[in-house]
Residue, then its C-alpha position, 0 to 999 in steps of 0.5 A: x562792361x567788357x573786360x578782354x583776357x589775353x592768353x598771358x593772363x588768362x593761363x595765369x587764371x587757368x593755373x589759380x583755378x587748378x590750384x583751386x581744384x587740386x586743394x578742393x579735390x584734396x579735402x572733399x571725399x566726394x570729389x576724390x570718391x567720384x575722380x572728379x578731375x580737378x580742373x572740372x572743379x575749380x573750372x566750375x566754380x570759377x564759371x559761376x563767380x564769373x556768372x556772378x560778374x554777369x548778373x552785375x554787368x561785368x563780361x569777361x571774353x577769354x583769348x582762344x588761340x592758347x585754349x585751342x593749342x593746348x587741344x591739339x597738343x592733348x590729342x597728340x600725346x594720345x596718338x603718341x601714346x598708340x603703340x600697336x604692339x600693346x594693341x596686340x598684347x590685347x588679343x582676342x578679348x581686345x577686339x571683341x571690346x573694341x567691336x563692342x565700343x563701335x557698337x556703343x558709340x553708334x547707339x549713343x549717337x541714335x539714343x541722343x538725335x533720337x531723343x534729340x528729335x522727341x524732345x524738339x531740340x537742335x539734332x546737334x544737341x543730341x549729338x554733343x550729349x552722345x558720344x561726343x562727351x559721354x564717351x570722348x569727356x570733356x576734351x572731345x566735347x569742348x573739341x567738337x562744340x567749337x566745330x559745332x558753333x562755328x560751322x553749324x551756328x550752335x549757341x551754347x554748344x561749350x556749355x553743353x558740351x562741358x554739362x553734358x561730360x560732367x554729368x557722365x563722369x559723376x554717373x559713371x563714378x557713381x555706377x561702375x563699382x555698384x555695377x560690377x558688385x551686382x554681377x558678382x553677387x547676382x552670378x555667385x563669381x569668385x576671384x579664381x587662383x590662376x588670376x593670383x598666379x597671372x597677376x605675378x606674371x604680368x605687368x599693370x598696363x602704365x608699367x608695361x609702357x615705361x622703359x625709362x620711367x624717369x621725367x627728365x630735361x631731355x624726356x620733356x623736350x622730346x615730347x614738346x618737339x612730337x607735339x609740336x610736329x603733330x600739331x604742325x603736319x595736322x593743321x596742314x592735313x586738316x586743310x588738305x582733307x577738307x578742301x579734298x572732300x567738300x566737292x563730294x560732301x559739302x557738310x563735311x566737318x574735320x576737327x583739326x584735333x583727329x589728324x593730329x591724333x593720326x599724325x601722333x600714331x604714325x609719328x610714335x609707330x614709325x619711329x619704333x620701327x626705324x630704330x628703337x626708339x623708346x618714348x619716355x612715357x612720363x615725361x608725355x604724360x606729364x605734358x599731356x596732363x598739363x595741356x589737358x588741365x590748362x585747356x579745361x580750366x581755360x574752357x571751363x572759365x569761359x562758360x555762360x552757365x545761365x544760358x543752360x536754363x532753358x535746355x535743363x529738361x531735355x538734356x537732363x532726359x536724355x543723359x538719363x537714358x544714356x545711362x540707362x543704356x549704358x548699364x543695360x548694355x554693359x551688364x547683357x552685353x559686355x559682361x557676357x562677351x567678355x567671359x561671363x567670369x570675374x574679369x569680366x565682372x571686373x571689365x564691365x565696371x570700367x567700360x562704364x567708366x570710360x563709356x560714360x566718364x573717361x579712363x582715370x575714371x575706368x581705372x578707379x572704379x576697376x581699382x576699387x573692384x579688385x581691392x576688395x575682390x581681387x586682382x585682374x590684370x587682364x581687365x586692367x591691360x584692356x580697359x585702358x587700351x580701349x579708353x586711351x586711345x581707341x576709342x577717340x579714333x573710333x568716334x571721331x570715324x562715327x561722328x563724322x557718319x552721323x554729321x552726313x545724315x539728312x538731320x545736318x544738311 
């Protein structure tokens, strides 16, 4: 039996599943340890109940014109968020990062076609559990996994996908603090004085983004009227660039989320230099949260889980190597460029996060380090820079590189 939910009723269950995850989050340490997002929770547990329904010949079949919306408007708040004055707060250490994680993605990508290939498994595979969702999360994953089925006909790509970002958000909560721990003892660094005296003198990175911290009607409503324009000139842009392009490269695949996100960074830099326009930054974040929740839980609950049996093995393979070199790259690589002191001690456990979870979960592992060892604000003024917004621009670029390789043709 099919039973069909429309949009009305399946945001109503999308709510019941973040309410389920909120009070589970609230009560499970390890849910709370590992900051693990509470959509991921109730999604998850909502999608095997609904495996439940299956075995019992009961199929539900989810709406997705809300689910995508809602997609569009999370990357939009995230351009709306890269303001370049903050980039250059960063300096020096910012863009050796910033190179640093462009090398990163590139390597995530061969390790995961590579292993793709080894294990004789759709090369779209190893993509979906490279960058893709190690990297860009959940939201990036489901992003491309829709792409990926439609364009490429990849069956199971969500569930992929949505596995795939779920097990790299556990391992990079698991591994950040550990890993940071390791270097400070291994290489004897202490928390200097002059990081006490520059933790006075600069702001943590949310602070430095608010002028007006209040959530008010007007903030709310200024937010949904840029979304609204990000995703409206995006769509239109997506179009434009893809019948552009096909004549030169006719496997050329655009998310409609990337021009989006570009739209957002000119929109939100434009303004500031019009006149001084100050975004209320909570109000953004409250409708970039809300937008993010609503479409995992949305996604989540759609997920056929049975359908993974058969890829257990393989993907289980290469997510292990993925953290692997994750680890070795962090710890003879990002550790050595950033200073080979305490902030960079600091910044190696919240690269792990980002590179294999997300930021929240970069800024927990980084918040634990520094409670026990000391403050960093410089470690806390980088990371979430390059995880906020960075990185999604620079993968989507290096994803599109590897869609034109001979494996996709």
């Amino acid at each position: 039996m099919l039973i069909e939910i429309n949009n009305v009723t399946g945001l109503g269950l999308a709510v019941i599943v973040l309410i389920l995850g909120d009070w589970l989050t609230k009560r499970v340490t390890f849910l709370r340890q590992y900051d693990i997002p509470t959509p991921v929770t109730g999604g998850i547990i909502a999608s095997i109940l609904i495996g439940v329904l299956y075995l019992w010949d009961i199929r539900l079949q989810f709406a997705e014109e809300l689910r995508d919306i809602l997609l569009l408007a999370f990357f939009s708040t995230i351009g709306l968020s890269a303001r370049i004055k903050l980039l250059l707060d960063g300096g020096r250490l910012l863009l050796i990062l910033m190179g640093l994680t462009a090398v990163f993605l590139i390597a995530q990508n061969a390790v995961g076609l590579f292993g793709a290939v080894l294990l004789n498994v759709d090369p779209l595979i190893g993509l979906l559990s490279g960058s893709i969702t190690l990297s860009g999360g959940h939201g990036t994953g489901a992003a491309y996994a829709k792409t990926f089925y439609t364009q490429f006909g990849l069956e199971n790509a969500m569930e992929i996908a949505m596995a795939c970002a779920t097990f790299g958000l556990v391992a990079a909560g698991v591994l950040g603090g550990p890993l940071a721990t390791f270097i400070i003892k291994r290489f004897k660094i202490h928390a200097e004085d002059e990081f006490q005296h520059s933790f006075a003198q600069h702001k943590p990175f949310h602070k430095r983004l608010h002028v007006d911290d209040r959530i008010d009607y007007r903030g709310i409503l200024e937010s949904i009227l840029m979304i609204t324009v990000c995703i409206v000139v995006g769509r239109w842009l997506t179009w434009e660039i893809i019948v552009m392009a096909r004549p030169y490269f006719p496997n050329f695949v655009l998310p409609q989320f990337v021009p989006c996100l570009f739209v957002g960074i000119v929109i939100i830099n434009a303004l500031e230099l019009w006149r001084p326009y100050q975004i209320k930054t909570k109000s953004l974040a409250i409708c970039s949260s809300l937008s993010l929740d609503i479409f995992l839980a949305l996604s989540l609950m759609n997920l056929k889980l049975w359908t993974l049996v058969e890829l257990a093995v393989p993907l289980l393979s290469i997510l292990l190597t993925q953290v692997l070199l994750a680890f070795l790259f962090v710890y003879f690589i990002v550790f050595r460029a950033s200073g080979y002191n305490y902030t960079a001690s600091v910044i190696s456990s919240g690269y792990i996060g980002f590179g294999l979870g997300a930021t929240p979960t970069a800024i927990a592992n980084m918040s634990a380090v520094t409670k026990h060892h000391g403050p960093s604000p410089k470690a806390f003024l980088v990371i979430p820079l390059i995880g906020a917004f960075f990185i999604d621009i620079a993968n989507a670029t290096i994803i599109q590189i590897f869609l034109s390789l001979p494996f996709f043709r």
